[in-house]
mmCIF file of the N, C-alpha and C atoms, coordinates in Angstrom:
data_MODEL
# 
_entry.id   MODEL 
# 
loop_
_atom_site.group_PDB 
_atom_site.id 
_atom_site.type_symbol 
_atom_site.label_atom_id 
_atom_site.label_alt_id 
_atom_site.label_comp_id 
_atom_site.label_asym_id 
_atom_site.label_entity_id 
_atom_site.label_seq_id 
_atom_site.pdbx_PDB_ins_code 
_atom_site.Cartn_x 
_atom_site.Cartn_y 
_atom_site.Cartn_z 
_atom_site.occupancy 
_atom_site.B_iso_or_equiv 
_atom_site.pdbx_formal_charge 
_atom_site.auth_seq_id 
_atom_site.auth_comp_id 
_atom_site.auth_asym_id 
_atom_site.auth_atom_id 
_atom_site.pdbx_PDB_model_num 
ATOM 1   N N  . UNK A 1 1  ? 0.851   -1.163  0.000  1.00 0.00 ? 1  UNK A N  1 
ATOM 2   C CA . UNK A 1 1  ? 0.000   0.000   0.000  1.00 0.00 ? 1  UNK A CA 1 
ATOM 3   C C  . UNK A 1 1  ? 0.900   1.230   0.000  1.00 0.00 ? 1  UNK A C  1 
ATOM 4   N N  . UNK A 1 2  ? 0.177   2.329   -0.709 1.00 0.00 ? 2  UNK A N  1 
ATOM 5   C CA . UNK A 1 2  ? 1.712   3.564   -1.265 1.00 0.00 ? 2  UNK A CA 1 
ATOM 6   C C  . UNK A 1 2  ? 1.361   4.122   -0.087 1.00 0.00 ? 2  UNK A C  1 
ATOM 7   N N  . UNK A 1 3  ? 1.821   5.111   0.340  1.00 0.00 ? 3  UNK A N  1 
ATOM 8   C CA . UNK A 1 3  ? 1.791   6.260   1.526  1.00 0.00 ? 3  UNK A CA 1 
ATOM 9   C C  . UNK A 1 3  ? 0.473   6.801   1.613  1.00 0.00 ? 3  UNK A C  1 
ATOM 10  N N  . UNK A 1 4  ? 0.098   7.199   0.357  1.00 0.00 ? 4  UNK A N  1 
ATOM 11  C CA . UNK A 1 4  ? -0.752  8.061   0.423  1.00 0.00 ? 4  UNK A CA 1 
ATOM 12  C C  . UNK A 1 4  ? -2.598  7.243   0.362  1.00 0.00 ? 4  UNK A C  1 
ATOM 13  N N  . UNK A 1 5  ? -2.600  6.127   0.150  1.00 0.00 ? 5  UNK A N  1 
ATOM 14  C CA . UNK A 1 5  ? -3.345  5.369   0.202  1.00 0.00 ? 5  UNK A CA 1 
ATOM 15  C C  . UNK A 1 5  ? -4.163  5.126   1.347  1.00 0.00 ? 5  UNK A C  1 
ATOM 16  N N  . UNK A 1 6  ? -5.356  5.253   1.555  1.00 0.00 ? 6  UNK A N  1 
ATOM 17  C CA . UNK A 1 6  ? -6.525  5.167   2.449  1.00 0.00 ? 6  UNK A CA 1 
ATOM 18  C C  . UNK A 1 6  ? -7.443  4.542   2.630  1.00 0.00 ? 6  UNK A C  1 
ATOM 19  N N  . UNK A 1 7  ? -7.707  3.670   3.726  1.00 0.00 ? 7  UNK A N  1 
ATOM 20  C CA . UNK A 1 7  ? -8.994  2.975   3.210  1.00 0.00 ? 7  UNK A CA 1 
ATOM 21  C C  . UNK A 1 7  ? -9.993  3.593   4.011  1.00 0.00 ? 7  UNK A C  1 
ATOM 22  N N  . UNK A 1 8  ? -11.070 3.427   2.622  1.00 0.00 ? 8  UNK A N  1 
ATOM 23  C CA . UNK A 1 8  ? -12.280 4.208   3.019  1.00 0.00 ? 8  UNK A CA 1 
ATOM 24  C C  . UNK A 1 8  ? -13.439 3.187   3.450  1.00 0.00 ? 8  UNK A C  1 
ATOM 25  N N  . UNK A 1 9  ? -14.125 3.576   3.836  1.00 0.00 ? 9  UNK A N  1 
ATOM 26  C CA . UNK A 1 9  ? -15.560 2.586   4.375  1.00 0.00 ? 9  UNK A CA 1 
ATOM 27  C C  . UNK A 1 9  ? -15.646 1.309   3.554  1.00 0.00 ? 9  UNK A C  1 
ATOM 28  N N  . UNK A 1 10 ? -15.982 1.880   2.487  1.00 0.00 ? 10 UNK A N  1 
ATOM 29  C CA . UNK A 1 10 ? -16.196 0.913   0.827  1.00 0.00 ? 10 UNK A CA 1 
ATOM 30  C C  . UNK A 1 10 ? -15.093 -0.288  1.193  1.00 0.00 ? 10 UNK A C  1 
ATOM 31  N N  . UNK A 1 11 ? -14.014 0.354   0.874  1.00 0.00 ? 11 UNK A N  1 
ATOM 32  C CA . UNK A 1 11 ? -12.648 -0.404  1.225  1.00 0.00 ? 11 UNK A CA 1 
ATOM 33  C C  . UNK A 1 11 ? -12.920 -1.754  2.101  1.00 0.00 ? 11 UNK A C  1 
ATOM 34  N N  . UNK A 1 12 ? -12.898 -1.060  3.233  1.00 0.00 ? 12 UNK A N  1 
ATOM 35  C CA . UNK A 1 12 ? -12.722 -1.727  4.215  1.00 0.00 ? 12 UNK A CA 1 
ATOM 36  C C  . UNK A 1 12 ? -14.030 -2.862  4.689  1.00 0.00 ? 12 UNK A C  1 
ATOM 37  N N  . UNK A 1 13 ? -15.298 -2.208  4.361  1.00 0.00 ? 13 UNK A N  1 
ATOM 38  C CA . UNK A 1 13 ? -16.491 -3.476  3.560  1.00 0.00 ? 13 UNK A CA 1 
ATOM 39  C C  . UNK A 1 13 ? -16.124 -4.241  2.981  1.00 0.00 ? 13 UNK A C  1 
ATOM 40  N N  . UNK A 1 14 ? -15.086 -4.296  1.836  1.00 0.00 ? 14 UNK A N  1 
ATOM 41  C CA . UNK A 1 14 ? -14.945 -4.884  0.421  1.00 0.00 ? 14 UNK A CA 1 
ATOM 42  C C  . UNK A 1 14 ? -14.193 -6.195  1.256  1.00 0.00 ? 14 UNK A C  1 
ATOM 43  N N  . UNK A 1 15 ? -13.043 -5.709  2.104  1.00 0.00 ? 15 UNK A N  1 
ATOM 44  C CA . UNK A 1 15 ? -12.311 -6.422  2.701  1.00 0.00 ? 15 UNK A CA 1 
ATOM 45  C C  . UNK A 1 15 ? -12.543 -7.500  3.686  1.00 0.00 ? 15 UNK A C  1 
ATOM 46  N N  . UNK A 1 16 ? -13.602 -7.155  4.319  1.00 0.00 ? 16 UNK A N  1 
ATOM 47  C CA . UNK A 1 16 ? -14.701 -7.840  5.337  1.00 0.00 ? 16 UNK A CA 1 
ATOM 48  C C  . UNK A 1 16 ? -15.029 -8.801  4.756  1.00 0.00 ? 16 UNK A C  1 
ATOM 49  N N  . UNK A 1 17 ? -16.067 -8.476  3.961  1.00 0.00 ? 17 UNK A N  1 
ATOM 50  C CA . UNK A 1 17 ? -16.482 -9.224  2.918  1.00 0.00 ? 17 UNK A CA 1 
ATOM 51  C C  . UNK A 1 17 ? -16.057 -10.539 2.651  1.00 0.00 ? 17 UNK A C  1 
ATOM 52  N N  . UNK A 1 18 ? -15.126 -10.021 2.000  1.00 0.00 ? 18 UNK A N  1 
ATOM 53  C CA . UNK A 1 18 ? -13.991 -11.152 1.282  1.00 0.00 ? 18 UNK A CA 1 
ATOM 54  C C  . UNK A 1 18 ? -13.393 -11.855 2.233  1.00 0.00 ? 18 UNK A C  1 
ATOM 55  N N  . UNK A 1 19 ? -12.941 -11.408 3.196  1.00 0.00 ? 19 UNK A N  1 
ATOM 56  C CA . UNK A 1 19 ? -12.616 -11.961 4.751  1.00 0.00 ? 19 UNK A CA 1 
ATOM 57  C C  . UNK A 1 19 ? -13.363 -13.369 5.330  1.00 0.00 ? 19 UNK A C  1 
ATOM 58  N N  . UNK A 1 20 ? -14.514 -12.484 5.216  1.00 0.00 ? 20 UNK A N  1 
ATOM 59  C CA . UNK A 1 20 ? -15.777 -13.704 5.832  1.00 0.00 ? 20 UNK A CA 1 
ATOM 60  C C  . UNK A 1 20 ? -15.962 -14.634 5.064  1.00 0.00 ? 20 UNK A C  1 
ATOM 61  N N  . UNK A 1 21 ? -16.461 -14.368 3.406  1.00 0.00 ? 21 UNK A N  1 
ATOM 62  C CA . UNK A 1 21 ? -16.164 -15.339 2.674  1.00 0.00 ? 21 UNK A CA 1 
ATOM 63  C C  . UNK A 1 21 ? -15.251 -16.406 2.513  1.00 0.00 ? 21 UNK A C  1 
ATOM 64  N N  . UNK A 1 22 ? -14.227 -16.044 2.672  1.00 0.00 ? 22 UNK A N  1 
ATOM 65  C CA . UNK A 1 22 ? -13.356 -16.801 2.772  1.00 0.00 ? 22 UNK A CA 1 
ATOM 66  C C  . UNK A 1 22 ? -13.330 -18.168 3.924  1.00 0.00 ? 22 UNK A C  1 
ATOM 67  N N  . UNK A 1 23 ? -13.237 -17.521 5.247  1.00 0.00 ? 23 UNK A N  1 
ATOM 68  C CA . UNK A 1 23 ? -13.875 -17.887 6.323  1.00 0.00 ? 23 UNK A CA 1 
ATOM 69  C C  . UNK A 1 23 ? -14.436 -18.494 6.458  1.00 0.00 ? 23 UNK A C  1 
ATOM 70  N N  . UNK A 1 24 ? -16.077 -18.898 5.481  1.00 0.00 ? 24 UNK A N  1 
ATOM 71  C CA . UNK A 1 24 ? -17.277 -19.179 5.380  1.00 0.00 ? 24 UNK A CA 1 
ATOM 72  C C  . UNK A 1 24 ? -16.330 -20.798 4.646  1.00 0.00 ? 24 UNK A C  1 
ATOM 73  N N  . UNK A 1 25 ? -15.704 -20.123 3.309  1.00 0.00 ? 25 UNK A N  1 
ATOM 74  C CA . UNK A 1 25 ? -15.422 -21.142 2.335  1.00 0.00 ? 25 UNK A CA 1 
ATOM 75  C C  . UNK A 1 25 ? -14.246 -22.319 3.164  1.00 0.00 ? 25 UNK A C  1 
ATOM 76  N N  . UNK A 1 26 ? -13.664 -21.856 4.322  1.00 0.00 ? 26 UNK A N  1 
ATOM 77  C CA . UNK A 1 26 ? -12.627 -22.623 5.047  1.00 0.00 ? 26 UNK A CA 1 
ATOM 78  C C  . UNK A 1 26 ? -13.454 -23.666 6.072  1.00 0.00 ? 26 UNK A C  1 
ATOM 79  N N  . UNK A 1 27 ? -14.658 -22.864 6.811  1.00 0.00 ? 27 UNK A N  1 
ATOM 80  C CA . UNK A 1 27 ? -15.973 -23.688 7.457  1.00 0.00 ? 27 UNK A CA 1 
ATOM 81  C C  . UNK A 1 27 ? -16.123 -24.744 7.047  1.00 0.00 ? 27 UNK A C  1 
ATOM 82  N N  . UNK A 1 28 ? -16.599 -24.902 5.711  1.00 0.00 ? 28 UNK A N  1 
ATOM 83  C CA . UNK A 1 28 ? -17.136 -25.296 4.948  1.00 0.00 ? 28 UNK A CA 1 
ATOM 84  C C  . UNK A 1 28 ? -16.203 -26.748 4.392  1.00 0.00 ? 28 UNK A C  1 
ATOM 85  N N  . UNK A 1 29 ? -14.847 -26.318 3.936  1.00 0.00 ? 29 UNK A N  1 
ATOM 86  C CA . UNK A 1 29 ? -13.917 -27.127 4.327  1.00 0.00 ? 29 UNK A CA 1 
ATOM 87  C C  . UNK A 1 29 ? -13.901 -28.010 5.080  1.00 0.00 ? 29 UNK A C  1 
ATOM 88  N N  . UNK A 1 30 ? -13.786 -27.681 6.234  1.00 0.00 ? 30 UNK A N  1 
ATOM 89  C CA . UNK A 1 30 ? -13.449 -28.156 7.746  1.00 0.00 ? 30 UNK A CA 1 
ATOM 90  C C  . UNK A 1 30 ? -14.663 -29.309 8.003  1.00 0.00 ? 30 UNK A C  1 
ATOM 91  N N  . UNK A 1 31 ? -15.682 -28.753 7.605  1.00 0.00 ? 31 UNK A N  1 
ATOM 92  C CA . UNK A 1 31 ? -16.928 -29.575 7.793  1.00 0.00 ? 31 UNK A CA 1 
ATOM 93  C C  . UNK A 1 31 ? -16.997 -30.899 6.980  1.00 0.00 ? 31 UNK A C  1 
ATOM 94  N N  . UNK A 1 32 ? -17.073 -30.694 5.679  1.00 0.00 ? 32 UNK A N  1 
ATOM 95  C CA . UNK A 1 32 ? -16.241 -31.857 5.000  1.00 0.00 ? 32 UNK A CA 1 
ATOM 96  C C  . UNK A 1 32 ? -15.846 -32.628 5.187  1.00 0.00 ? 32 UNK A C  1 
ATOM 97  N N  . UNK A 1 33 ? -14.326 -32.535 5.475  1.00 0.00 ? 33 UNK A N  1 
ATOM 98  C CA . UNK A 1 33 ? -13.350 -33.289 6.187  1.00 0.00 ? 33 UNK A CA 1 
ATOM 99  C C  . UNK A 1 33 ? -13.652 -33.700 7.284  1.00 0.00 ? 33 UNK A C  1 
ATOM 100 N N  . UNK A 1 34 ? -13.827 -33.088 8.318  1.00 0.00 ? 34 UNK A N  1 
ATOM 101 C CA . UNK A 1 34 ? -14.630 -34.006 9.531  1.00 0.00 ? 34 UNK A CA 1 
ATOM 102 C C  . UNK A 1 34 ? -15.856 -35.007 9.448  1.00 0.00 ? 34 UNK A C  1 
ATOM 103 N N  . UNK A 1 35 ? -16.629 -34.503 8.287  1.00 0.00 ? 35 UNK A N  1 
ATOM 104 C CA . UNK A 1 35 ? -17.758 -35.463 8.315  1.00 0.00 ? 35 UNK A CA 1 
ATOM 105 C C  . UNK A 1 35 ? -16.988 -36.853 7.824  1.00 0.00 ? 35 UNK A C  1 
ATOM 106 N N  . UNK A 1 36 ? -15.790 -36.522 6.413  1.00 0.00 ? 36 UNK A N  1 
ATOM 107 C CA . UNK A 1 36 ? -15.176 -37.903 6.056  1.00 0.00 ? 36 UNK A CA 1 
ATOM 108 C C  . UNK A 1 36 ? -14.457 -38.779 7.037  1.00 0.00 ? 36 UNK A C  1 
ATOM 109 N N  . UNK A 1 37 ? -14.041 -37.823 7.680  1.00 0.00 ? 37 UNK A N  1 
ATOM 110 C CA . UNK A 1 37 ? -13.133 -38.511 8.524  1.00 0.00 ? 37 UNK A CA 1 
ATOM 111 C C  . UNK A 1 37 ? -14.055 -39.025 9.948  1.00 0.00 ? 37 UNK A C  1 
ATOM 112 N N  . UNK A 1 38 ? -15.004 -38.757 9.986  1.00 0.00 ? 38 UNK A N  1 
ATOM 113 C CA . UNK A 1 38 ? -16.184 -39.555 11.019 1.00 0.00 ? 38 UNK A CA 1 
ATOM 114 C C  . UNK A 1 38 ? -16.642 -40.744 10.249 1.00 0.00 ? 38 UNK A C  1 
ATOM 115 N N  . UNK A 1 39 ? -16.896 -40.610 9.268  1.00 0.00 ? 39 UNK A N  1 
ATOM 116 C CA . UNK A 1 39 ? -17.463 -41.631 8.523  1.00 0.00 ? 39 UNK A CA 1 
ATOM 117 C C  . UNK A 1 39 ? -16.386 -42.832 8.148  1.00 0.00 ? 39 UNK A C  1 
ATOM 118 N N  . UNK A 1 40 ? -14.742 -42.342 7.923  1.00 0.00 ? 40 UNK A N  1 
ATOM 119 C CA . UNK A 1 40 ? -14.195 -43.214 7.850  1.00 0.00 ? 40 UNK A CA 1 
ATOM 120 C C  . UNK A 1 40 ? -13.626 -43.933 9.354  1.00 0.00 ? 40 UNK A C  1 
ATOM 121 N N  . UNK A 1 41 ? -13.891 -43.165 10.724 1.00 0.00 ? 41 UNK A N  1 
ATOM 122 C CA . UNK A 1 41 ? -13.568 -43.806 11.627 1.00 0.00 ? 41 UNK A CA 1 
ATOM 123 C C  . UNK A 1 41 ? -14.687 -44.573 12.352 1.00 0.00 ? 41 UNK A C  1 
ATOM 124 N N  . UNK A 1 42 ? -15.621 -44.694 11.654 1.00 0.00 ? 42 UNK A N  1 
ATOM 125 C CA . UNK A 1 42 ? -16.795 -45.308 12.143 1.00 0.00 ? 42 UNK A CA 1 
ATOM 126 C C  . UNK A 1 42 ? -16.630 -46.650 11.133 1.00 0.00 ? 42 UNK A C  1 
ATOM 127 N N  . UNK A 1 43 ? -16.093 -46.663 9.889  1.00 0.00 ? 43 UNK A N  1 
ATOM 128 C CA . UNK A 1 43 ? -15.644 -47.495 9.489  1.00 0.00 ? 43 UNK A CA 1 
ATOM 129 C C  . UNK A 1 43 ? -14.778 -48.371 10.337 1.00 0.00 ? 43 UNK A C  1 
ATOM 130 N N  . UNK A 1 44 ? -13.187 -47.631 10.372 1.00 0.00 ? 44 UNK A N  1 
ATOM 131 C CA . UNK A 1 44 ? -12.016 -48.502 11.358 1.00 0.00 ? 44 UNK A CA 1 
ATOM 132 C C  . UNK A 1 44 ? -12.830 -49.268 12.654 1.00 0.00 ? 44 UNK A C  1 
ATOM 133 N N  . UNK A 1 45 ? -13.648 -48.522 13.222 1.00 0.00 ? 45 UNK A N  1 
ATOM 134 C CA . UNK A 1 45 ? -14.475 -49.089 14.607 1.00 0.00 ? 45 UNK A CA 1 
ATOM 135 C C  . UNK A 1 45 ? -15.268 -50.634 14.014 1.00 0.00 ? 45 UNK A C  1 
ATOM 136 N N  . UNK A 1 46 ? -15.822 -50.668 12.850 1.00 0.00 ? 46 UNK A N  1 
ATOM 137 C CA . UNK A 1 46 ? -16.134 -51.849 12.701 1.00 0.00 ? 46 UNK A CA 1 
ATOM 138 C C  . UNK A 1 46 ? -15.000 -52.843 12.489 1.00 0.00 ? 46 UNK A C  1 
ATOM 139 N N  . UNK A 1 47 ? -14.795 -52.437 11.774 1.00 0.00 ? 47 UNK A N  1 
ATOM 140 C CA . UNK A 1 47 ? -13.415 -53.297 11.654 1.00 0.00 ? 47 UNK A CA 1 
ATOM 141 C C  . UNK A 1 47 ? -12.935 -53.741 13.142 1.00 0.00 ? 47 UNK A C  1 
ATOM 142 N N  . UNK A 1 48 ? -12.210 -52.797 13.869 1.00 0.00 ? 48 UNK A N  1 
ATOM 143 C CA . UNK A 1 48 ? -11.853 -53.521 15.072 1.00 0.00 ? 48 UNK A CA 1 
ATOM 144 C C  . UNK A 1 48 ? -12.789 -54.317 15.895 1.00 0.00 ? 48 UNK A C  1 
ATOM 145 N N  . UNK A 1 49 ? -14.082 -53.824 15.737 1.00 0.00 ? 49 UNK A N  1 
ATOM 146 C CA . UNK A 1 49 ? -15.161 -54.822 16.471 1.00 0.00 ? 49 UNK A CA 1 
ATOM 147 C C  . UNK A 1 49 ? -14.684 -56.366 15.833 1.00 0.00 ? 49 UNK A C  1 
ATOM 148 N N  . UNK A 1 50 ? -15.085 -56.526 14.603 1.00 0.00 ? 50 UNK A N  1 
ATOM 149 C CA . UNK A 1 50 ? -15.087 -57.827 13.254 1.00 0.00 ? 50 UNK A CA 1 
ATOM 150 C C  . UNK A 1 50 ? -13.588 -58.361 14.314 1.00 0.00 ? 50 UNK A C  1 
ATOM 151 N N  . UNK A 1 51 ? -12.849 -57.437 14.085 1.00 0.00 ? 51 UNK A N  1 
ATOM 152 C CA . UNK A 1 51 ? -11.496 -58.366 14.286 1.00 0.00 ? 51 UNK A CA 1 
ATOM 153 C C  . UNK A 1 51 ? -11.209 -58.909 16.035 1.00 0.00 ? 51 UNK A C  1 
ATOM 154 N N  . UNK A 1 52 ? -11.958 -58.378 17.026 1.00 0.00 ? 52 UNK A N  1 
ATOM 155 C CA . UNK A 1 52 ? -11.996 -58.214 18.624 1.00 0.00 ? 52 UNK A CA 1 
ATOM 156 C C  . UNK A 1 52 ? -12.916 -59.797 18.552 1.00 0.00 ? 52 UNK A C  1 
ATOM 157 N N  . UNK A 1 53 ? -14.036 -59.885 17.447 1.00 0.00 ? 53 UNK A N  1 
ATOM 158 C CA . UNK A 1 53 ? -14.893 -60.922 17.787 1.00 0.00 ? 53 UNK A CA 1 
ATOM 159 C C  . UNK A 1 53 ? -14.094 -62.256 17.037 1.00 0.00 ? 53 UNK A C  1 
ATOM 160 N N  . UNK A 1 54 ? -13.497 -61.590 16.313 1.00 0.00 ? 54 UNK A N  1 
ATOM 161 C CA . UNK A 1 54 ? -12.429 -63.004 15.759 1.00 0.00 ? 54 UNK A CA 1 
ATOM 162 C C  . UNK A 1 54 ? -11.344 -63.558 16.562 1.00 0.00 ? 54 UNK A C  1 
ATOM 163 N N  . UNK A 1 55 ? -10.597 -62.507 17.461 1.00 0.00 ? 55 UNK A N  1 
ATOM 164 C CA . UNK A 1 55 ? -9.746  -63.067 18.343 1.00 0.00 ? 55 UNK A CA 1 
ATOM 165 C C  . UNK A 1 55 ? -10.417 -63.887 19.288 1.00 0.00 ? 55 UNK A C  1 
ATOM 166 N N  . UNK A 1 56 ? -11.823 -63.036 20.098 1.00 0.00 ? 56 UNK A N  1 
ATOM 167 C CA . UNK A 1 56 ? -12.348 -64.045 21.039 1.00 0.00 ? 56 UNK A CA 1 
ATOM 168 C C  . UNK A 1 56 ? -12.760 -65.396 20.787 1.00 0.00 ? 56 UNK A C  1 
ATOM 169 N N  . UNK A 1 57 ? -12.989 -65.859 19.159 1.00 0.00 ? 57 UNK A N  1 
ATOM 170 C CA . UNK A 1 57 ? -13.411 -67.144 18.976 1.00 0.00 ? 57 UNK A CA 1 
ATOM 171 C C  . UNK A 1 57 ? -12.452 -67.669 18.924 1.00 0.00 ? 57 UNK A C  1 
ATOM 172 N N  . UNK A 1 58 ? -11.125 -67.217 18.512 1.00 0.00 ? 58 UNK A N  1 
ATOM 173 C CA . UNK A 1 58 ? -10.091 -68.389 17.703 1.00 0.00 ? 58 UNK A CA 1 
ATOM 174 C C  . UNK A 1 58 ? -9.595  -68.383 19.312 1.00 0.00 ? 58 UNK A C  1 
ATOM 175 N N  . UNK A 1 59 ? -9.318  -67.552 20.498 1.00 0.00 ? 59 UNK A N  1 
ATOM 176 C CA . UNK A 1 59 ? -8.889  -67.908 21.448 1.00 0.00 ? 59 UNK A CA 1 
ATOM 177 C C  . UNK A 1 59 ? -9.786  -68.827 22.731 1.00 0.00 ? 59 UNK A C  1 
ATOM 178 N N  . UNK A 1 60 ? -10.856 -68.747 22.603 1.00 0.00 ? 60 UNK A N  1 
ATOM 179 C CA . UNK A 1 60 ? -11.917 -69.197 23.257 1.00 0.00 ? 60 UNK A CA 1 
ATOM 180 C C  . UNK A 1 60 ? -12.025 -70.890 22.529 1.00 0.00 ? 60 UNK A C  1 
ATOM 181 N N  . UNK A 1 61 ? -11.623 -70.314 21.760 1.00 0.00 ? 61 UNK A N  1 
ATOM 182 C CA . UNK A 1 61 ? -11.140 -72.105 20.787 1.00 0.00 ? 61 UNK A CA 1 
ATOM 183 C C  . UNK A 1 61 ? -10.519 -72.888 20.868 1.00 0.00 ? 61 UNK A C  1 
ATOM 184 N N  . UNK A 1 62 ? -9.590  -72.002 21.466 1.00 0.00 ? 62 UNK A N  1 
ATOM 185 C CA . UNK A 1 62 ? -8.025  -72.764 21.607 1.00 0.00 ? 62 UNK A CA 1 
ATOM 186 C C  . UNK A 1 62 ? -8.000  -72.961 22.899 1.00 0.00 ? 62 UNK A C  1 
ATOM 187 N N  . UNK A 1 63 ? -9.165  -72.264 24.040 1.00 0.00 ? 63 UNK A N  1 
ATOM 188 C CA . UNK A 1 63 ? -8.724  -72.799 25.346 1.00 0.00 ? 63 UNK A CA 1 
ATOM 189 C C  . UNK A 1 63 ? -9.547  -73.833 26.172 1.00 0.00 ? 63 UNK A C  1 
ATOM 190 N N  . UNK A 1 64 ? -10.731 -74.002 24.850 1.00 0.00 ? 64 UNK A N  1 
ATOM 191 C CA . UNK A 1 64 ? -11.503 -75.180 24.829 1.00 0.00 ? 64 UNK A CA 1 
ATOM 192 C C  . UNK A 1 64 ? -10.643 -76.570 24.391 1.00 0.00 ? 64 UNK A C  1 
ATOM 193 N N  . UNK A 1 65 ? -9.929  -76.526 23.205 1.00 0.00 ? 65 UNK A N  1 
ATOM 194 C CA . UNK A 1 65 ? -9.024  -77.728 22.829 1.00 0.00 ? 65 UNK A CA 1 
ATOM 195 C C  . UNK A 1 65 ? -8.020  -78.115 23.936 1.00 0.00 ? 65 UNK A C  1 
ATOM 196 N N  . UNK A 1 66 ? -7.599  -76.587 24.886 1.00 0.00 ? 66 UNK A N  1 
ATOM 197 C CA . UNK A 1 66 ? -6.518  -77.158 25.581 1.00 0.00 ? 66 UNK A CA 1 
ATOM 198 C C  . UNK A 1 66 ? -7.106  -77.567 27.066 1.00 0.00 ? 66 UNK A C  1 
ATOM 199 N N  . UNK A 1 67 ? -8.668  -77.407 27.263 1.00 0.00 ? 67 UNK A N  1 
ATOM 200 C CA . UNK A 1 67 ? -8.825  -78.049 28.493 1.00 0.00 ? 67 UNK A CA 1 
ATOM 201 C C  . UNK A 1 67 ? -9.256  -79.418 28.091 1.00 0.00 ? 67 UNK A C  1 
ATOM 202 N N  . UNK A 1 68 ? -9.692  -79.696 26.888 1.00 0.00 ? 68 UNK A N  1 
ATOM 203 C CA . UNK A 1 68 ? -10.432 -80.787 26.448 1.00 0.00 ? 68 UNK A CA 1 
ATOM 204 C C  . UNK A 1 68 ? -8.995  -82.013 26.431 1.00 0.00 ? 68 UNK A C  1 
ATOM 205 N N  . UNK A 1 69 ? -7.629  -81.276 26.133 1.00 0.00 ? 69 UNK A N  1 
ATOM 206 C CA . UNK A 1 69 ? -6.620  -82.286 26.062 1.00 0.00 ? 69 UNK A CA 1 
ATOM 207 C C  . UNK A 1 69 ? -5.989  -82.230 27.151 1.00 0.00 ? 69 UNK A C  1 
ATOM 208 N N  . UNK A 1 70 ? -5.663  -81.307 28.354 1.00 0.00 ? 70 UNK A N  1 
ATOM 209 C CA . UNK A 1 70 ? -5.273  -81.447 29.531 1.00 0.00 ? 70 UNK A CA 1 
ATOM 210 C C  . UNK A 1 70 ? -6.763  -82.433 30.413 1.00 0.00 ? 70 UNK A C  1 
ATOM 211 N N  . UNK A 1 71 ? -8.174  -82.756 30.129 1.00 0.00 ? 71 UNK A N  1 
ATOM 212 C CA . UNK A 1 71 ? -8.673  -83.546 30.694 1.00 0.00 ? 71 UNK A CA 1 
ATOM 213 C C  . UNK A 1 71 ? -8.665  -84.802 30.312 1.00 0.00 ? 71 UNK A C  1 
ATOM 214 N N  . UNK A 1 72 ? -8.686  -85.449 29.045 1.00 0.00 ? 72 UNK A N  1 
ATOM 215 C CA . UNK A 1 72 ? -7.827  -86.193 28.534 1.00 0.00 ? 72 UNK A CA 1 
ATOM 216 C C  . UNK A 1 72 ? -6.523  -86.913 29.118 1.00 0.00 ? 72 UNK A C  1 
ATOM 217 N N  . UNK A 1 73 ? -5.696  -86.223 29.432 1.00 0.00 ? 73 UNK A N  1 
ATOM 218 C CA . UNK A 1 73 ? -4.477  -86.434 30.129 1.00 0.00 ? 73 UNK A CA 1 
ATOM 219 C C  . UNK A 1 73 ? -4.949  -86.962 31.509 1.00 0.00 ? 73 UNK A C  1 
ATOM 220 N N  . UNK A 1 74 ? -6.001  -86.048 31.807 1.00 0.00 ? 74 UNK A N  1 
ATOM 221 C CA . UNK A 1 74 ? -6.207  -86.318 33.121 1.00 0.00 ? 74 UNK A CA 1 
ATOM 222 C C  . UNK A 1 74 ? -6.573  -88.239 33.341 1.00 0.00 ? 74 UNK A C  1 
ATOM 223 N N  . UNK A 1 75 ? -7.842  -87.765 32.363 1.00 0.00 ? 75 UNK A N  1 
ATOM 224 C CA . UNK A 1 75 ? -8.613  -89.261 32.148 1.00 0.00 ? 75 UNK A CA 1 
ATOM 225 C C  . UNK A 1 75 ? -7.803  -90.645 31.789 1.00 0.00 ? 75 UNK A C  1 
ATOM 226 N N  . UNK A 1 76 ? -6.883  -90.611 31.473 1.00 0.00 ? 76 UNK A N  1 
ATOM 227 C CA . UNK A 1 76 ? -5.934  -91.346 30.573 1.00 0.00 ? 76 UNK A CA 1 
ATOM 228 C C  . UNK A 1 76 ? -5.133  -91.831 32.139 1.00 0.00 ? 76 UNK A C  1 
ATOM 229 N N  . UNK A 1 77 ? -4.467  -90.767 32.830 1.00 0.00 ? 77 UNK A N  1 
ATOM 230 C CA . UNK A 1 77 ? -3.665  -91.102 34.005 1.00 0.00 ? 77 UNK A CA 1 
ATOM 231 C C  . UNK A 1 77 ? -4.411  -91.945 34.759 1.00 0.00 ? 77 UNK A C  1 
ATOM 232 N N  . UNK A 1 78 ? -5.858  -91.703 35.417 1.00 0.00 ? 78 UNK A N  1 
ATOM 233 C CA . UNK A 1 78 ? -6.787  -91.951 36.949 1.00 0.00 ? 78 UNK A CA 1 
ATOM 234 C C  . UNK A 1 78 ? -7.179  -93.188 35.616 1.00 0.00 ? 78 UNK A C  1 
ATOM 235 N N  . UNK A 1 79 ? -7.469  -93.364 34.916 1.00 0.00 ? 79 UNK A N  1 
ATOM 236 C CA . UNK A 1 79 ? -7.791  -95.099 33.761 1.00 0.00 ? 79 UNK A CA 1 
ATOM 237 C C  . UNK A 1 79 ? -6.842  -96.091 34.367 1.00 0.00 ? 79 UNK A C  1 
ATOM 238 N N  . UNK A 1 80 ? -5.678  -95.348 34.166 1.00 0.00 ? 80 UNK A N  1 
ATOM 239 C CA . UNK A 1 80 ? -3.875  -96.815 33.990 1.00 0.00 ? 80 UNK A CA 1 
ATOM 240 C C  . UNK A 1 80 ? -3.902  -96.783 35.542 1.00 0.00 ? 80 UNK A C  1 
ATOM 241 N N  . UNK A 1 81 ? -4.608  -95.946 36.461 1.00 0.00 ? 81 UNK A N  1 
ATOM 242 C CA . UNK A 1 81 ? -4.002  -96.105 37.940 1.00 0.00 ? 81 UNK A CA 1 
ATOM 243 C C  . UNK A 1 81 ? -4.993  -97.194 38.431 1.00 0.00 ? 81 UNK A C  1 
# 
């Protein structure tokens, strides 16, 4: 801006303006992106559910086989005695 340069009402409206707009258009942005990024972490959340209910079976699985073969063992010993 030269020296002699002033801003007048108009001006300084014009500037507002454009200010807020801008502003408005960055909102607007922001909103966007948060909605994607809700939508894609509501995604990841299933996912970890899917994968939380897969560990509990394959481990709940495995600690069924290992009481079923530690009673086994058992049964097998108190048989030969």
């Amino acid at each position: 801006m030269a020296r002699g340069d002033t801003w007048t009402d108009e001006r300084l409206d014009d500037l507002s303006k454009r200010t807020d707009e801008g502003f408005a258009d960055t909102r607007a942005e922001f909103r966007a992106v948060r909605s994607e990024m809700n939508e894609r972490f509501g995604e990841m959340n299933a996912q970890f559910a899917a994968q939380n209910r897969a560990m509990v079976q394959l481990f709940g699985g495995m600690f069924a086989v290992t009481l079923v073969g530690f009673l086994g063992v058992i049964a097998t010993i108190l048989a030969s005695s």
